[in-house]
N, C-alpha and C positions, 0 to 999 in steps of 0.2 A: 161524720166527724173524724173517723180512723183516717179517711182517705184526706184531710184537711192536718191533718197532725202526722202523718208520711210525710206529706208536700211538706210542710216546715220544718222538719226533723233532716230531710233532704234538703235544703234550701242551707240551712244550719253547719249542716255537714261538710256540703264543700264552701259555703266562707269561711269556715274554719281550717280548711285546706288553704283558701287560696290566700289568708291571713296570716297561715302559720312564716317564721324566720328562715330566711333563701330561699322562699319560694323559686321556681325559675319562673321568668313571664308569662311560657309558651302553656300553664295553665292557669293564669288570669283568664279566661274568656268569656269576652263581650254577652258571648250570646245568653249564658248561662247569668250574668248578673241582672240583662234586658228582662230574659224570665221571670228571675229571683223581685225585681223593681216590679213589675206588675202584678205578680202574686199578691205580693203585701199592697196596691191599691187597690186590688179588687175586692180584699175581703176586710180592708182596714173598711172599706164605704159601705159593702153592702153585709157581713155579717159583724164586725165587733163596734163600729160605730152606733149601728141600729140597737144593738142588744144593748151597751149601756146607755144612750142616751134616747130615752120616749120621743121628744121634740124631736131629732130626727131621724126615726123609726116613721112617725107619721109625715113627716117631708117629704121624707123618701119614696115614700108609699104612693103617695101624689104625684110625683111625677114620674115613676117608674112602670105605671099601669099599663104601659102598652109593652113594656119588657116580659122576658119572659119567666113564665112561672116556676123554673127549677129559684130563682134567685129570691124570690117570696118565702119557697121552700125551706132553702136555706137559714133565712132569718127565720121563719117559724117556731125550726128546729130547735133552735136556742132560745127564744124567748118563754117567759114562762108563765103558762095560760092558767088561770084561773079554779078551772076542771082539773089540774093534773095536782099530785098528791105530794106533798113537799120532799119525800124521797127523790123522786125523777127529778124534780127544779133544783134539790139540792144537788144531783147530776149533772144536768145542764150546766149549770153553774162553775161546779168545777171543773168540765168539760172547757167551758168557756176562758176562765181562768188560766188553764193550762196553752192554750189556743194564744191567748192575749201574751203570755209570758214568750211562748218561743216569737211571738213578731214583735214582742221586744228586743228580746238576742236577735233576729235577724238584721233592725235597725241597725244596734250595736255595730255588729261586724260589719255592715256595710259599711257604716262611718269608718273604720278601722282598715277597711279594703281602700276607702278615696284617700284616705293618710297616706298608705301606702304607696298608689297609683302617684299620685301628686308628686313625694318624695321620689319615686322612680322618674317621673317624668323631669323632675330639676336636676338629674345627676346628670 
């Protein structure tokens, strides 16, 4: 979860960079937004989709069987099992929330980086 909350904390960090006013172009870079774009799919499908919604936790589960087991893992981690003690799930939880919030602000600024691309590209 730490190493999940770096990543977006990073991710955050420079579109806030490359968002902020004058930026110069030469650090908009591609490669770093391509990153930034796949991060937020891979864990928007495989861990905060799954954790709020059951239907497709078990969707997912079914056709993902042949994938590998760090990604199971992952979802595990945050779902909140039955055996564990409302302390930990009320962790999880928050964990989660915090997780869901910065891939929110990372939307955000992306939207706010194509504003800007766009405008750069009509002058």
């Amino acid at each position: 979860m730490d190493k999940l909350l770096r990543a977006s904390d990073c991710s955050i960090l420079s579109l806030i960079i490359m968002t902020s006013e004058k930026i110069s172009k030469e650090l908009i870079v591609e490669d770093v937004i391509e990153q930034m774009s796949s991060f937020v799919k891979v864990h928007l499908t495989e861990t905060i989709f799954p954790y709020y919604d059951s239907v497709y936790k078990t969707a997912h589960h079914s056709v993902s069987d042949s994938k590998s087991n760090t990604k199971r893992k992952l979802i595990n981690q945050f779902s909140s099992s039955v055996s564990s003690n409302s302390s930990s799930n009320a962790s999880r939880t928050k964990n989660m929330q915090h997780f869901y919030n910065r891939m929110r602000e990372i939307f955000n600024l992306i939207g706010k980086l194509f504003i800007i691309i766009l405008k750069r590209s009509q002058l």
